[in-house]
Structure formats: structure tokens, C-alpha cells
C-alpha positions in Angstrom: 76.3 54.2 135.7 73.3 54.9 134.2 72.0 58.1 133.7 68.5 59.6 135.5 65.1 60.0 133.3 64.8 63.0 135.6 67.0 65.8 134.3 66.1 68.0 137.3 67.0 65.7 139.3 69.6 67.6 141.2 67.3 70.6 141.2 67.3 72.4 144.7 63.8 72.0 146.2 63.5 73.6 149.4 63.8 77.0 148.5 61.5 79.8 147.6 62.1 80.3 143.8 61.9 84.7 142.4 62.4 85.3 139.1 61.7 89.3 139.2 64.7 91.2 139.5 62.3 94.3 141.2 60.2 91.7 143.7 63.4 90.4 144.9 64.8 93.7 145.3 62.2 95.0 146.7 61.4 91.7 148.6 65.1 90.8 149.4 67.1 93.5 148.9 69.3 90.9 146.6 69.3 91.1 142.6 71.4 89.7 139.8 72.1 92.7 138.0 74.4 91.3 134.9 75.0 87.9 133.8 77.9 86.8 131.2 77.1 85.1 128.6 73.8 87.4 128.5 70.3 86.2 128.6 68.6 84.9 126.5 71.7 84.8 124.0 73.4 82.2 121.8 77.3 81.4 121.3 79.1 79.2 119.5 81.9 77.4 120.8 84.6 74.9 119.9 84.7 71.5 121.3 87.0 71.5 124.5 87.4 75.4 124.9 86.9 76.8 128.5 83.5 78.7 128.6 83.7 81.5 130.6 80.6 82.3 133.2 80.4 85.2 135.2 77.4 87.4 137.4 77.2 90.6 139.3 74.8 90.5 142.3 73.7 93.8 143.9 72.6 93.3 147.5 71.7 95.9 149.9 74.7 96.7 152.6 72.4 94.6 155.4 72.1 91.9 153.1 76.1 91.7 152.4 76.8 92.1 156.0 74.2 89.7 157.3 76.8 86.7 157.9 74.1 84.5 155.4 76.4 83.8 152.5 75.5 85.0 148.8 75.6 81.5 146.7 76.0 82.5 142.7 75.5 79.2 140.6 75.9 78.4 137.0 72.8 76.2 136.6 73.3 74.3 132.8 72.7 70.9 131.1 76.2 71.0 129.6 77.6 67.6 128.9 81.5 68.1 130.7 83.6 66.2 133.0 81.2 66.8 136.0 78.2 66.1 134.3 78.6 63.7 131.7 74.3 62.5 131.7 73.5 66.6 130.8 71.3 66.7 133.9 70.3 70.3 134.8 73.6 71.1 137.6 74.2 74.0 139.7 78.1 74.7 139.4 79.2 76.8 141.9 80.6 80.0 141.2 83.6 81.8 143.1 83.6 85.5 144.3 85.9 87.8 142.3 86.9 89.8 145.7 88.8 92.2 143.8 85.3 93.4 142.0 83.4 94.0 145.3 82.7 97.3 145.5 80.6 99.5 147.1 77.8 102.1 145.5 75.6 104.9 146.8 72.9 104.2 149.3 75.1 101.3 150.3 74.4 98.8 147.5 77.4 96.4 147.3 77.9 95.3 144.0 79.3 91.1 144.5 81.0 89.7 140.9 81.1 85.7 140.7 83.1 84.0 137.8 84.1 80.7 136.6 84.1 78.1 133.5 83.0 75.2 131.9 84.6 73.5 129.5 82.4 70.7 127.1 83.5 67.4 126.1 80.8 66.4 123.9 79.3 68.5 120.6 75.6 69.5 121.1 73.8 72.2 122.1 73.1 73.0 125.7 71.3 75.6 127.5 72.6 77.8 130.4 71.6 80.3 133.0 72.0 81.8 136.9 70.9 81.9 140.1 71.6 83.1 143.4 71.0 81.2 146.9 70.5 83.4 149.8 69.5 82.3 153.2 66.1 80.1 152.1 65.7 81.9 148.9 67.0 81.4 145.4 66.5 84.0 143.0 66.8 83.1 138.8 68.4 85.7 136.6 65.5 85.2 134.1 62.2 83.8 133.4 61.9 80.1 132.9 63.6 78.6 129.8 64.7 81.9 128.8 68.0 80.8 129.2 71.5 81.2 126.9 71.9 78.4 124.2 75.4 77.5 123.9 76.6 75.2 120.3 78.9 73.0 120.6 81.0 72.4 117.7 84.0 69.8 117.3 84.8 71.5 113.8 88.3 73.5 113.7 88.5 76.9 114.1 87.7 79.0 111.0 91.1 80.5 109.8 92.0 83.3 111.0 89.8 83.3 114.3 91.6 84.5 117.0 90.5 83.8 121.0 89.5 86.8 122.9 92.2 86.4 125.5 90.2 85.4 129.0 90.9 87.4 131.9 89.0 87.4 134.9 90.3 90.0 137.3 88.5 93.0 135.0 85.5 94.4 136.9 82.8 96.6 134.6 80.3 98.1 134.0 77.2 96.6 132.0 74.1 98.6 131.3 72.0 96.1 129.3 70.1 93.8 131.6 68.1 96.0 134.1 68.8 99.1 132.0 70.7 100.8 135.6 74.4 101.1 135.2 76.8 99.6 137.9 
């Protein structure tokens, strides 16, 4: 099969697009508050090793309650099993339940997690968004995204994987400046 010219092509395109944290707050009452890997960053990676994605959305208790599900995506051009062309992909990511949790003023704090794992060195760029009802709101500006470098050379000696764990629920300070 050959692979589109279009690399948006599987962009969604019937939705109203934010990319303010504050409007869609204020607008919404839905924000990505964290995003892992951070944005903009860079990582290096090894050829074949899981890369693990993960988001906390903050959504007003209406908003949580509203039966409308909150959709967190991975949206990359990451060359793996699902996506062998690199076309821009959303890849759906799963609710942590066990990170749910509830702040003041009724703001429930959502945690979404999951991972990729490359077949093919390169570098590739990453970042979020979250669908709600007809809206989709982008953890960051366009093309300020996370760069991730895809190496097939062996691990330097000595270098040790963090061990992966996805049931831990934290709090980050460094994207809106507010603590969780």
C-alpha cells in the first residue's frame, strides 16, 4: 500500500480547534494541565523501546459529569506498527482511573497514559490533545511539539532504564505554573 502525500491526512476536521490553555478554561471549563514527555522537549530513545505518553486534564466537575466523554490523544508522526507511512495519527489514550481525583472548587483532575514503541530510526515529532463534545483542545501552539530521536545504536554502557510504572499519580508544576 502506498503511502498518502497528505500527512494530515487523518487529521480530525470537524472540530473547533483551542490552543489556549486559559480560553479553553475559561471557554470550556476543560484544560490539559501536564503533558509527559513535556512540551516542547527532546528525548532520545533506542530503537524498539516502549515510549511512554501520559496527560492530566483538569475539567470543571459539570464538565466531568456531563455524560460527553473526555477523549485524550497522543497525536505524532512516529513511524511504529500502526503507522508505518509517519502520517500525523491520533492514538488514543486510556484513563488511569486510579489518578482521578478531585480538587477544590470541584476541578477533577482526569490522568490518560499509554505508549508507543518505534520500529524505524528517525526523528519524529509528538504532542496532545483532548476531544470534548465538538471541541478539541491542543496542549500547545502549533509545531511546538516534543522531538523524539530514534536511535538503533546500543545502549551506552552502563545506562540503566528508568523502570516504567504507570499507576503513580503526581504532581507537576511546570506547564501552567498551578500545582495539581
Amino acid at each position: 500500500m502506498a503511502c498518502p502525500t497528505d500527512k494530515e491526512i487523518e487529521r480530525p476536521r470537524n472540530l473547533m480547534e483551542m490552543v489556549s490553555s486559559d480560553a479553553s478554561w475559561r471557554e470550556l471549563g476543560l484544560r490539559i494541565k501536564w503533558t509527559e514527555p513535556k512540551l516542547p522537549s527532546d528525548a532520545n530513545i533506542h530503537l524498539g523501546e516502549p515510549v511512554r505518553v501520559r496527560l492530566a486534564v483538569e475539567a470543571k466537575k459539570d464538565v466531568s459529569e456531563s455524560g460527553e466523554e473526555i477523549m485524550a490523544f497522543c497525536w505524532t508522526n512516529l513511524k511504529f506498527s500502526e503507522n508505518h507511512c509517519g502520517v500525523w495519527k491520533d492514538i488514543k489514550m486510556h484513563e488511569n482511573p486510579k489518578c482521578r481525583s478531585e480538587g477544590p472548587q470541584g476541578v477533577v483532575t482526569h490522568v490518560y497514559q499509554g505508549s508507543l514503541a518505534p520500529d524505524i530510526d528517525d526523528t519524529f515529532r509528538i504532542t496532545f490533545n483532548v476531544k470534548w463534545k465538538k471541541f478539541m483542545v491542543w496542549a500547545n501552539q502549533f509545531q511546538v511539539d516534543g522531538r523524539l530521536s530514534v536511535s538503533r545504536s546500543p545502549r551506552p554502557e552502563g545506562e540503566v532504564d528508568a523502570p516504567v510504572i504507570f499507576v503513580i499519580c503526581y504532581s507537576i508544576e511546570y506547564q501552567t505554573g498551578d500545582k495539581i
